[in-house]
C-alpha positions as CSV (number, residue, x, y, z in Angstrom):
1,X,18.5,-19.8,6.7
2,X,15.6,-18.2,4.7
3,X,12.1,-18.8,4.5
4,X,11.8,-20.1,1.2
5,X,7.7,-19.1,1.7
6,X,8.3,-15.7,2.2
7,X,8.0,-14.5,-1.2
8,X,7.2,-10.8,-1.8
9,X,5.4,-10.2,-5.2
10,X,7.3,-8.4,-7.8
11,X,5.1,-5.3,-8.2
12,X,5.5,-2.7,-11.2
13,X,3.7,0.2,-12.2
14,X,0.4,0.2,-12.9
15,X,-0.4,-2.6,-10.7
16,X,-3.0,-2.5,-8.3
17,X,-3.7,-3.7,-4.8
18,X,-6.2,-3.7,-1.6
19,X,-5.2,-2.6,1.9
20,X,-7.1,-1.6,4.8
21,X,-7.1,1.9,6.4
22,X,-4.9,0.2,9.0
23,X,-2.0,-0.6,6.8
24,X,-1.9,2.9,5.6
25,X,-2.0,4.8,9.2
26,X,1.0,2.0,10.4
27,X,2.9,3.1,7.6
28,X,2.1,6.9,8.4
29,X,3.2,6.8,11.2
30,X,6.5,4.5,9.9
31,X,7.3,7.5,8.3
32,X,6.6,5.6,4.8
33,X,4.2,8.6,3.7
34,X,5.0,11.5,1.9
35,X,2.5,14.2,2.0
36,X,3.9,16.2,-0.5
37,X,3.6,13.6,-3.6
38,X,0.9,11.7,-1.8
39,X,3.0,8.4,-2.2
40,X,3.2,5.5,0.3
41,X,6.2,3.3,0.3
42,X,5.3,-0.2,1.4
43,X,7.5,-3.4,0.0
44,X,9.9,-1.1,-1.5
45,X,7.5,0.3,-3.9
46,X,5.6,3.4,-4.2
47,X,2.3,3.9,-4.0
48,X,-1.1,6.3,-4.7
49,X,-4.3,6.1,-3.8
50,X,-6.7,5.1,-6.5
51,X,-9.7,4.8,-4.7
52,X,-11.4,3.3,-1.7
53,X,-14.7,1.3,-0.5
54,X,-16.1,1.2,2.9
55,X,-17.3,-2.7,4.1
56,X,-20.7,-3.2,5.8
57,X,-18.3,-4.1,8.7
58,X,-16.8,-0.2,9.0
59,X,-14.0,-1.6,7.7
60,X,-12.6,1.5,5.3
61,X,-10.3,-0.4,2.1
62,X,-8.3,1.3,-0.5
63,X,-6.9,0.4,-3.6
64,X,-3.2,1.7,-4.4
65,X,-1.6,1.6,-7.6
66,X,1.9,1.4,-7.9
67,X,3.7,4.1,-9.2
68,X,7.1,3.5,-8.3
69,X,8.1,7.1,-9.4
């Protein structure tokens, strides 16, 4: 039986989203990066980074924009 709360948004191109540094070094290291194009894959979409923001905490955030190319 599935979890009927487990709904994964239905990103498309040009959309834009916040992640911490952590998310992107986990999916590094999941193989989900490719270094060529620059493009992270996380929930089946594609991603680049658009820019990022460091928190007073040291916490280091970056906005992606899907690209799904």
């Amino acid at each position: 039986m599935s979890n009927p709360f487990n709904v994964i948004r239905p990103w498309n191109p040009g959309d834009t989203r916040e992640v911490s540094e952590r998310v992107l070094k986990q999916a590094s290291l999941d193989g989900k990066y490719d270094s060529y194009s620059q493009v992270y894959e996380l929930e089946n979409r594609r991603w680049k980074i658009q820019g990022k923001t460091n928190r007073a905490s040291g916490e280091t955030i970056y906005t992606l924009v899907c690209v799904n190319e």
